[in-house]
Every structure is written in C-alpha cells, then in structure tokens.
Backbone as a ProteinNet text record, in pm:
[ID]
protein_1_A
[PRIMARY]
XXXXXXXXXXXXXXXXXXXXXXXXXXXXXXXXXXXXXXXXXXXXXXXXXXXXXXXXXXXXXXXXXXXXXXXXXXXXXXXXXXXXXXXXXXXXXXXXXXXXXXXXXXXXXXXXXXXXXXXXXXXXXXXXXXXXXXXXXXXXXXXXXXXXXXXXXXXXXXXXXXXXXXXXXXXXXXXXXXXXXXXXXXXXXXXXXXXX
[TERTIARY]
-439.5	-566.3	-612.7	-633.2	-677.7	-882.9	-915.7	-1023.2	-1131.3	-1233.5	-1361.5	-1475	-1556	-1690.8	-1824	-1735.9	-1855.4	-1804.2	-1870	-1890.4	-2003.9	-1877.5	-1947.6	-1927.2	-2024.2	-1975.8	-2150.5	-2122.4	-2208.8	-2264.3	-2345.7	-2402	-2495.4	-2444	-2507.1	-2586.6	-2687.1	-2780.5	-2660.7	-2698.8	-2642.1	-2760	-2862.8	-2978.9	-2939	-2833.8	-2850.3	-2862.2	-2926.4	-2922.9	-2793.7	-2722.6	-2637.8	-2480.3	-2490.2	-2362.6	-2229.3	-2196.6	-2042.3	-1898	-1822.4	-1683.3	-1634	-1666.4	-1623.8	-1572.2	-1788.6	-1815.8	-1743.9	-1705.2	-1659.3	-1481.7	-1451.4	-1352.7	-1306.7	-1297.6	-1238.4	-1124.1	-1096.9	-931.1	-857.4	-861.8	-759	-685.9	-725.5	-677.5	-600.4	-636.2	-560.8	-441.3	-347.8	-240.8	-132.1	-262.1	-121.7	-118.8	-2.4	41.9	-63.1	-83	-194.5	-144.1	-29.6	31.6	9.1	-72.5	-95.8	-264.1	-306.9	-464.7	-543	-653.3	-720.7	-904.9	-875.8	-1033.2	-1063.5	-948.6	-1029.7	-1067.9	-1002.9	-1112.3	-1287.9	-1284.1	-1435.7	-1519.8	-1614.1	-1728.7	-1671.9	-1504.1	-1465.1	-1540.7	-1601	-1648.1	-1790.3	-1854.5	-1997.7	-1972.3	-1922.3	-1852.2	-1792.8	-1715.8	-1650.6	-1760.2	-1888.5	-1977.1	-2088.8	-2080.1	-2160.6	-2099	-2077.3	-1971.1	-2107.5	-2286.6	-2332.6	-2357.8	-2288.8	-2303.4	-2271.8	-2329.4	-2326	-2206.8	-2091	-1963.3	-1860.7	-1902.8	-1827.2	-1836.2	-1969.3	-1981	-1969.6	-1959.6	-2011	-1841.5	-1773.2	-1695.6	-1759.2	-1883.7	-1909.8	-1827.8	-1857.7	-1849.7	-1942	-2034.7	-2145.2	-2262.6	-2256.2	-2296	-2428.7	-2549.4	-2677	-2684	-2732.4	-2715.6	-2840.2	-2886.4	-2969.8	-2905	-2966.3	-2933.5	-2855.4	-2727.3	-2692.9	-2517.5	-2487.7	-2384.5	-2235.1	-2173.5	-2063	-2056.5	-2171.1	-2148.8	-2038.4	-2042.2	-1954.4	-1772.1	-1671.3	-1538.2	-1585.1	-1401	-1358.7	-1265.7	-1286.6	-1153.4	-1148.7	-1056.4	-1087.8	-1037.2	-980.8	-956.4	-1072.5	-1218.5	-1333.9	-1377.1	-1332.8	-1317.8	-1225.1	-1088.1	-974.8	-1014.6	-1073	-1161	-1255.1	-1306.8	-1444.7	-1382.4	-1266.8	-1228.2	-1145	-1047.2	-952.6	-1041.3	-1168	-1268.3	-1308	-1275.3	-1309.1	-1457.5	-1487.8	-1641.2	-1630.7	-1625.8	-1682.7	-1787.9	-1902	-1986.4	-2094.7	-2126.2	-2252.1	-2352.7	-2472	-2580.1	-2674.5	-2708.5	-2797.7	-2892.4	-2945.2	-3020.2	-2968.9	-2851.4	-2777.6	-2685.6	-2527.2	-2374.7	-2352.5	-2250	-2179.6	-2138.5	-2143.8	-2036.4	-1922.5	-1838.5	-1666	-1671.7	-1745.7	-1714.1	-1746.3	-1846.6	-1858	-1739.3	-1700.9	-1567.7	-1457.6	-1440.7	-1320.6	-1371.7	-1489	-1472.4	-1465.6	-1521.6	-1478.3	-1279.2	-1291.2	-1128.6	-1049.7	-1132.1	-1045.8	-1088.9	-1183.3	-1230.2	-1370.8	-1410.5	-1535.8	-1695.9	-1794	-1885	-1970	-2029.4	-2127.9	-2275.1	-2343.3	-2493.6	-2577.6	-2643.1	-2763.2	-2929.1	-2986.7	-3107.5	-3218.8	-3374.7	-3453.6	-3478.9	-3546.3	-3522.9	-3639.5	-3719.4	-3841.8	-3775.7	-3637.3	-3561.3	-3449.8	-3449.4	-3338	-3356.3	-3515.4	-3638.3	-3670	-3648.9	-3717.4	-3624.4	-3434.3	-3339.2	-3288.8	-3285.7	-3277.2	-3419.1	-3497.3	-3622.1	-3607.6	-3525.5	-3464.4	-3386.4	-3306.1	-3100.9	-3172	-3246.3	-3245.3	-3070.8	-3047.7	-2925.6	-2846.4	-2885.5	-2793.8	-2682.3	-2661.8	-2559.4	-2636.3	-2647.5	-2688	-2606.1	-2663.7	-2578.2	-2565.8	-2505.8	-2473.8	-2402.1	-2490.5	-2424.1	-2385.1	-2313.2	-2312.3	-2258.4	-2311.8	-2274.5	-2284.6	-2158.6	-2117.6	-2122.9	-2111.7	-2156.9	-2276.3	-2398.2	-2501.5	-2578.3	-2489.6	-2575.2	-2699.7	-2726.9	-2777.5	-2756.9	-2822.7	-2748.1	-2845.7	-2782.6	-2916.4	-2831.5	-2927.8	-2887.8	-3009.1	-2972.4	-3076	-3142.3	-3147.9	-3282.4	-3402	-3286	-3397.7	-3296.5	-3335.6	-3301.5	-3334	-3204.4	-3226.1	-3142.1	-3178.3	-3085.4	-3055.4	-2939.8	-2861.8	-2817.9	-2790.3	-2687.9	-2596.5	-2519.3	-2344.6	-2299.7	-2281.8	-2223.4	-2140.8	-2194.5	-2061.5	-1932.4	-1868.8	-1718.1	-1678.7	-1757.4	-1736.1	-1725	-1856	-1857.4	-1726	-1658.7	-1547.7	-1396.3	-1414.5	-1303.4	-1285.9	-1405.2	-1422.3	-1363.4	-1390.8	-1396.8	-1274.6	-1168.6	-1055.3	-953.6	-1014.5	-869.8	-832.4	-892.3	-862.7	-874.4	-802.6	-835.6	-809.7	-830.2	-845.7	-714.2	-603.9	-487.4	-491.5	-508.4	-533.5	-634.3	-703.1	-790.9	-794.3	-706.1	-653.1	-555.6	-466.1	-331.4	-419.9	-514.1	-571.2	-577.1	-562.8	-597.6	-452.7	-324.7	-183.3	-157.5	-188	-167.4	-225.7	-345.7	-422.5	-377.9	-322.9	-268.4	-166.8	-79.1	72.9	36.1	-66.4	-86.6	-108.7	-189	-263.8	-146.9	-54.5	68	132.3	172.8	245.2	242.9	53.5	-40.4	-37.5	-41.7	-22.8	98.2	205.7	340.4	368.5	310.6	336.7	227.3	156	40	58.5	121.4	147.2	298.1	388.9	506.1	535.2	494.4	525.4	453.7	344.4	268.4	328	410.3	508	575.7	607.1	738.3	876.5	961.7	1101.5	1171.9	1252.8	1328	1490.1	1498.5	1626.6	1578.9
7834.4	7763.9	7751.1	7640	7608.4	7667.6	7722.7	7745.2	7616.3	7647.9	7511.4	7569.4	7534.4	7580.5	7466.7	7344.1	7280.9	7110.8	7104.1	6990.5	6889.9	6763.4	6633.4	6560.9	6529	6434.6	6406	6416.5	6366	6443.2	6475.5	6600.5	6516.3	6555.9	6547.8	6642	6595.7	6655.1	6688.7	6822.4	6878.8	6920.6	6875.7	6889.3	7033.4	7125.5	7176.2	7330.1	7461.3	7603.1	7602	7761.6	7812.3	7732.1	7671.6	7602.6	7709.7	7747.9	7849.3	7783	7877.3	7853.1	7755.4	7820.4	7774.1	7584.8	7546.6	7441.5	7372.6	7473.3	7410.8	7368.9	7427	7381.3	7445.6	7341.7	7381	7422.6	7560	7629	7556.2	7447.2	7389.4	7277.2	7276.3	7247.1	7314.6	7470.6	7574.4	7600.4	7490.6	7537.7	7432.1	7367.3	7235.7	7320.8	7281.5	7303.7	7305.5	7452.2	7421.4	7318.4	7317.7	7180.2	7054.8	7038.5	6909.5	6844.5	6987.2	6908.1	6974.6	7035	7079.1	6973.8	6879.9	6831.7	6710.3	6694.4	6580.4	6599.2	6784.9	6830.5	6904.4	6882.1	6917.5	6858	7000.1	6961.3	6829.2	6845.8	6735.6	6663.1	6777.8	6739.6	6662.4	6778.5	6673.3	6521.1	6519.7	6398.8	6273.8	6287.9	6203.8	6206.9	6264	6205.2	6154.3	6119.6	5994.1	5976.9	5817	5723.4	5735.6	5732.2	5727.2	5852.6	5979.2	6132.4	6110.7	6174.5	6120.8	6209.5	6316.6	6326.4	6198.9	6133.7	6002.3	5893	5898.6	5800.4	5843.7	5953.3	5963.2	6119.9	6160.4	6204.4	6290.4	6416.7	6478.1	6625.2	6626.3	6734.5	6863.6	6829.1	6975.2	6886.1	7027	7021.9	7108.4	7077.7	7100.2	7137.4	7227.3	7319.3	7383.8	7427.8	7549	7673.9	7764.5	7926.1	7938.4	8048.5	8106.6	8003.2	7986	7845.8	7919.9	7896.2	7972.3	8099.8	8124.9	8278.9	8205.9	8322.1	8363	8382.7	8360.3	8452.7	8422.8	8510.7	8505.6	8455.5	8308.9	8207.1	8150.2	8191.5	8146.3	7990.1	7873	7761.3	7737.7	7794.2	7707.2	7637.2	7746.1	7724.5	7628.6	7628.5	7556	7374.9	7374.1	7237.6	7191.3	7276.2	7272.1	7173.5	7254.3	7243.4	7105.7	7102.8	7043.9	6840.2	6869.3	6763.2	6698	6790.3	6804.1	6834.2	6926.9	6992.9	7136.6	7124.9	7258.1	7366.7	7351.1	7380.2	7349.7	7489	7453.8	7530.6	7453.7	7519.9	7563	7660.8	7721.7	7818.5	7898.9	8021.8	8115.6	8090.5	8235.4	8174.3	8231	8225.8	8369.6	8353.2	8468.7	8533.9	8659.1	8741.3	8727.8	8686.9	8680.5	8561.8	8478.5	8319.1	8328.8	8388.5	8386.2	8432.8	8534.8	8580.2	8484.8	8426.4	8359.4	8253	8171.6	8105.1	8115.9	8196.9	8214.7	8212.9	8341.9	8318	8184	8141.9	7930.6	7848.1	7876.3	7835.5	7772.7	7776.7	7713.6	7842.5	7739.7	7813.7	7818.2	7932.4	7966.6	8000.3	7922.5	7864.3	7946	8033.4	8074.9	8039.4	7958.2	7901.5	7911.8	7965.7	7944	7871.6	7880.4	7803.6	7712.5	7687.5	7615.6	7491.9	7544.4	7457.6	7342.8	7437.4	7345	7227.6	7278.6	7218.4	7063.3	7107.3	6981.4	6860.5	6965.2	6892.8	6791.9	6869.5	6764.4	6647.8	6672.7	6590.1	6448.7	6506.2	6399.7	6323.6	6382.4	6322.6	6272.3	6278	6217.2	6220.8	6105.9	6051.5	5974	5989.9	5932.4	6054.5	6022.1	6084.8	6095.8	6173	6157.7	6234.4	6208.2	6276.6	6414.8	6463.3	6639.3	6685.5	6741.7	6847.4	7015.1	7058.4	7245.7	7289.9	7395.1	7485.9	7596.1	7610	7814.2	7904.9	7848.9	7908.7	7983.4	7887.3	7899	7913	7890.2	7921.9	7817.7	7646.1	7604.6	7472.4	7394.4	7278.1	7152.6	7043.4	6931.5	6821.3	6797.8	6760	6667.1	6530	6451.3	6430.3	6451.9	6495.7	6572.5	6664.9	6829.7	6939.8	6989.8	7078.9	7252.7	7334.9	7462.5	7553.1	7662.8	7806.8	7836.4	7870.4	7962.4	8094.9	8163	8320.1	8305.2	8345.2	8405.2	8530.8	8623.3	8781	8704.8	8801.5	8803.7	8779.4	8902.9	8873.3	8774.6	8700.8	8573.1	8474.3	8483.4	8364.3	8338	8482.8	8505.7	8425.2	8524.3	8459.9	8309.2	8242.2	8086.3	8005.7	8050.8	8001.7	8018.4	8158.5	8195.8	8103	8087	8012.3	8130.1	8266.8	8399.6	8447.5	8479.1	8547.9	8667.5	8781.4	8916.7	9007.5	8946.7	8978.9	8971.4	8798.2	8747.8	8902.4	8890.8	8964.2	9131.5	9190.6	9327.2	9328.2	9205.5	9215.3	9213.9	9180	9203	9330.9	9468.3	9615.9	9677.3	9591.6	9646.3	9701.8	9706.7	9827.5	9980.9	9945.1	10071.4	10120.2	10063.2	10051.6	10158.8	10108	10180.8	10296.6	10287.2	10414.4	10545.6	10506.1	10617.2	10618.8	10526.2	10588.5	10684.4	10661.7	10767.3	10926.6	10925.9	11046.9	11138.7	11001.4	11100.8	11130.2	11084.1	11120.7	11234.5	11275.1	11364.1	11488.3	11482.4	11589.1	11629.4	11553.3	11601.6	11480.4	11564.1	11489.2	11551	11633.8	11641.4	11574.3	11524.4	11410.6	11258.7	11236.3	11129	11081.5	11028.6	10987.8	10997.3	11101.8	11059.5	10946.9	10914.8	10767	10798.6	10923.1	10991	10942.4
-5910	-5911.4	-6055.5	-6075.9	-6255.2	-6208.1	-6354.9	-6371.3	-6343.5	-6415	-6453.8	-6481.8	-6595.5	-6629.2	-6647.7	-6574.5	-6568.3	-6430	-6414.5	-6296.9	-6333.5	-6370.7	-6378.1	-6272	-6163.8	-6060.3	-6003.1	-5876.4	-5770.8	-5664.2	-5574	-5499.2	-5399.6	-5253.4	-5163	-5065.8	-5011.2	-4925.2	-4774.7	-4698.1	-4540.7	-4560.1	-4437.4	-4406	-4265.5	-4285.1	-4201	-4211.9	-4116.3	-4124.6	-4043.8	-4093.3	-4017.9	-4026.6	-4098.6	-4078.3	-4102.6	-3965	-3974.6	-4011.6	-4025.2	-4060.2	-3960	-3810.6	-3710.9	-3724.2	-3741.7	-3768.5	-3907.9	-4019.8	-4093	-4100.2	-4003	-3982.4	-3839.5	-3736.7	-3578.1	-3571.4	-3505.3	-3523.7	-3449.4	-3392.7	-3343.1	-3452.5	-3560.7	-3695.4	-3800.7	-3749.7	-3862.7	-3890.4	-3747.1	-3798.5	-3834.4	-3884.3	-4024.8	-4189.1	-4177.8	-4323.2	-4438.2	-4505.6	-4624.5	-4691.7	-4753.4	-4809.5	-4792.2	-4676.1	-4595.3	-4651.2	-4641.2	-4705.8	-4573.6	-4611.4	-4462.7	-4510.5	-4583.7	-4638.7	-4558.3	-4432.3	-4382.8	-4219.8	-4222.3	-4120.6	-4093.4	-4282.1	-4296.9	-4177.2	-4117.1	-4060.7	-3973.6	-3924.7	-3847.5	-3673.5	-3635.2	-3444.6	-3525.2	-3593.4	-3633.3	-3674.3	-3762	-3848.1	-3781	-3644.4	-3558.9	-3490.9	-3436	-3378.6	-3467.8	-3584.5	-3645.7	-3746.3	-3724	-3854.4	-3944.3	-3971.8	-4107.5	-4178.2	-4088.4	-4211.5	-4317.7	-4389.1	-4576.7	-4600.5	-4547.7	-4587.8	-4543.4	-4450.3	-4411.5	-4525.9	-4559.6	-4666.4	-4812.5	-4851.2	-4975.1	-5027.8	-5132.5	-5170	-5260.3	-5265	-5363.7	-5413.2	-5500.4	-5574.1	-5551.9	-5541.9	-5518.3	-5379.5	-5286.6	-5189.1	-5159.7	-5118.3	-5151.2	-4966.4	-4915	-4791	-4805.5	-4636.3	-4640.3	-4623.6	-4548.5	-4573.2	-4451.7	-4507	-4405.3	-4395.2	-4534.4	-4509.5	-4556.9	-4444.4	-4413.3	-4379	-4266.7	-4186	-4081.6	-3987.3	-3849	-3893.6	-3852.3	-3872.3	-4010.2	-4032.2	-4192.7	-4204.6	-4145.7	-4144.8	-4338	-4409.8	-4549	-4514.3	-4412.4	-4413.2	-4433.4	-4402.6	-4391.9	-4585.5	-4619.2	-4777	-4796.1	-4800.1	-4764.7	-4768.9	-4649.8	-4612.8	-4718	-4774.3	-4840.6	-5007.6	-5028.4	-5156	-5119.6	-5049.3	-5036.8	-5013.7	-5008.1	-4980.5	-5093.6	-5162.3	-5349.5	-5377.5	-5318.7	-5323.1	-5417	-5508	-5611.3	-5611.2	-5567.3	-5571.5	-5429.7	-5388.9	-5280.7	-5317.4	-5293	-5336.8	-5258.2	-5187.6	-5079.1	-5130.6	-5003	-5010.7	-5002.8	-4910.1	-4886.5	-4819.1	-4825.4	-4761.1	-4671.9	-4627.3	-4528.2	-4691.7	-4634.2	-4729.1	-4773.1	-4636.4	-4656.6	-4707.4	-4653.9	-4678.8	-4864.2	-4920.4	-5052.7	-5149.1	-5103.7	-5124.6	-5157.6	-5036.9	-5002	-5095.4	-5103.1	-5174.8	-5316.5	-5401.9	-5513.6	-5540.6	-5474.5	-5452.9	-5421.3	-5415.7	-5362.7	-5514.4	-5625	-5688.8	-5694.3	-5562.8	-5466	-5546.3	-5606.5	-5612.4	-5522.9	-5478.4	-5389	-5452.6	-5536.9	-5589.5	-5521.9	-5524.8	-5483.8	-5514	-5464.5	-5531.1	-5424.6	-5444.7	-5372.5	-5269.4	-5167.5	-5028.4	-5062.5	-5156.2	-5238.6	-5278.1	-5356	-5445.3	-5352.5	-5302.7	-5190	-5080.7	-5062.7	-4980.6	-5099	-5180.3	-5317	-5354	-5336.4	-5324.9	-5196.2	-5122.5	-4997.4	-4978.7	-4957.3	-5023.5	-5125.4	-5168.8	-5370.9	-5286.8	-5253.2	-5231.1	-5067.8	-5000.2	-4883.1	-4798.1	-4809.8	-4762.7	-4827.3	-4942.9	-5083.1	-5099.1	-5219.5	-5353.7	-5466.3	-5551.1	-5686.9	-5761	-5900.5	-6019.3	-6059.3	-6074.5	-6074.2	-6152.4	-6247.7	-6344.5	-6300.4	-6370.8	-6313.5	-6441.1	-6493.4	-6613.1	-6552.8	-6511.5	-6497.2	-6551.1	-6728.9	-6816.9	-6831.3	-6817.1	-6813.6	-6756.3	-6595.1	-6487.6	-6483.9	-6544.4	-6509.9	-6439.3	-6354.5	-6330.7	-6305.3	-6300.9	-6290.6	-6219.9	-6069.8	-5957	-5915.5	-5908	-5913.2	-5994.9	-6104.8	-6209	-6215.7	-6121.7	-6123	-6154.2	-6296.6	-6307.3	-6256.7	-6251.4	-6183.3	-6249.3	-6222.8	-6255.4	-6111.4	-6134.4	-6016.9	-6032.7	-5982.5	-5977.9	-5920	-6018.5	-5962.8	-6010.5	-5934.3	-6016	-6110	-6202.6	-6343.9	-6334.5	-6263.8	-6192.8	-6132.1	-6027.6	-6000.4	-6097.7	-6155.6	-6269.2	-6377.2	-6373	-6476.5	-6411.9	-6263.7	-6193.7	-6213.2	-6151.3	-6144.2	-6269.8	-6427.4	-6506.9	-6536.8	-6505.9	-6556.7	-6444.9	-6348	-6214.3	-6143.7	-6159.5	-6087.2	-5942.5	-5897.8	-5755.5	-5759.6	-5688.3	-5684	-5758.7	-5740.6	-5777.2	-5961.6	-5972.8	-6116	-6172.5	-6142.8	-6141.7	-6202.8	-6059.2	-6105	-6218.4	-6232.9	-6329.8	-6465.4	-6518	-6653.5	-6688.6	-6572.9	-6608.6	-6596.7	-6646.2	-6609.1	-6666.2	-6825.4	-6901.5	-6861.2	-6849	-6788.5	-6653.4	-6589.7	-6468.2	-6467.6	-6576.4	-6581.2	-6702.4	-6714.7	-6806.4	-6734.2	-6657	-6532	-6459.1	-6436.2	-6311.2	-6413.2	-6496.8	-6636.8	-6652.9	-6640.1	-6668.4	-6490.8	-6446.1	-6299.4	-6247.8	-6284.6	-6225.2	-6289.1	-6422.8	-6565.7	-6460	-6416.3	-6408.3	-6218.7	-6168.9	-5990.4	-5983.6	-5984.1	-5962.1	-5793	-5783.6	-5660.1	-5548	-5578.8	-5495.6	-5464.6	-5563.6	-5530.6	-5430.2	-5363.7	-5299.8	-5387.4	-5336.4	-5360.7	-5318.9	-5389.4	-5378.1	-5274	-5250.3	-5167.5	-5018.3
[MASK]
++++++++++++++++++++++++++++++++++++++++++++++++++++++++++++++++++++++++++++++++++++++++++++++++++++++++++++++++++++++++++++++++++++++++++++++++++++++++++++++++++++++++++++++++++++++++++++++++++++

C-alpha cells in the first residue's frame, strides 16, 4: 500500500447514522477475488434501490458521514469497498473500533470531527460534491469551503503517511527486536525451544 499526506479531490455528503460493515458491504459479495475490486459493491442493496444516491452519481475521495460509521462485524472488506471506490478519507463523529483499525490498515482515514461540524457539512454538500482538501500532516482540512481540524492518533497518522500496516509497522523495531532475542536466549536458554 503506497502512503499519502494529503487529498486533492472532491467529498460527498451520506446523510446517514449507523451505517455497518454489513451495509457496507453484503457478504454475499465477499467471496470474489480481492484482485477483482470489491468498490462497486459499496453500500451495494441501498444503491440498487435508488439510481439518484450521490455514490451513483458522484466518484469522491472523502466521505462526510454521521456517527457510529462502520460499527457491527469486523468484516475488513467493508474497508476493502470503501477504498477500492477510491474514497480516502471519511469524516464522522465516531467509527466502530475494528472498522477504524482496519481502515487505517487499508490506508483509509477515519476523520473524527464534532457532530456540530458534520451537521454544517452535510447542510453545505446537500446532494452535491464539492471540493476537498485533507492535510494529515496537519490534521487540517477544507471541504466545501469550510475549514476543520480533525484527530487521528499519531500512530495512525504515521502509518497512513508511511503506506504501513501493523506488520510495516513492527519491522521498523527489527533491530531492537533481534537484540532482545540475543539478550534473552544469552540470559534463559533453557526457556527456548530446542530445534531436536
């Protein structure tokens, strides 16, 4: 996964709470080939029941949501979908846990912004598209021509910017890694596994 520390594109309004994995992607889809593309089962049952949803019409980059966006399983396709749609960035009140996870780990930011702010954004973007900046860097962004600060843990923000997932991640501490296996094989060798 290549990094990114900033997003020039476009950002649409999901006027909806609660939106789950489930919904973001139906498991009777999960089992095509990741290779295949899982972005044109985004939010697929809603979507086939109205040709004017603004993901039918519109291809953004950052996605403007209320709270609670990507609870229920810990299907990481729901991410999968998300990205594969070419959506970078969602901006809510609050995500599922795993789903935040998973999405960092996919490269997918998970935006945390007041439920004031989000209320002001959907409001703006109606049922359009507008213009959308994101600095990860800086943690600020300007969406419609309203600018905002967001939060992202540090570690996330690092991952995102580096292209890292948990693995990427641990391999930066390999020296230290194999230093401590060194010191501990040296100080309890008998705690080891033999190789006989």
């Amino acid at each position: 996964m290549s990094g990114w520390s900033q997003i020039k594109g476009r950002a649409v309004a999901l006027d909806a709470r609660n939106v789950d994995t489930d919904q973001l992607i139906p498991a009777r889809f999960m089992s095509q080939p990741r290779d295949q593309g899982y972005g044109g089962f985004l939010l697929h049952d809603v979507r086939s029941d109205d040709a004017g949803h603004v993901l039918n019409r519109y291809a953004p980059q950052v996605l403007i949501t209320r709270e609670n966006f990507g609870s229920g399983s810990s299907r990481e396709a729901a991410v999968y979908a998300l990205v594969d749609f070419g959506i970078k960035a969602v901006f809510a009140p609050s995500f599922g846990d795993i789903f935040s996870s998973n999405a960092v780990n996919n490269g997918l930011l998970p935006a945390r912004v007041t439920e004031a702010e989000i209320d002001a954004l959907i409001d703006r973007l109606g049922d359009d598209d507008a213009a959308a900046f994101v600095d990860l860097g800086t943690g600020e962004a300007e969406i419609a021509g309203t600018k905002l600060q967001f939060s992202v843990d540090p570690v996330w923000q690092q991952k995102l910017i580096n292209g890292w997932d948990d693995i990427d991640m641990t391999a930066q501490y390999a020296a230290q890694i194999t230093e401590f296996r060194g010191k501990r094989l040296a100080a309890h060798p008998w705690a080891m596994p033999t190789t006989d």
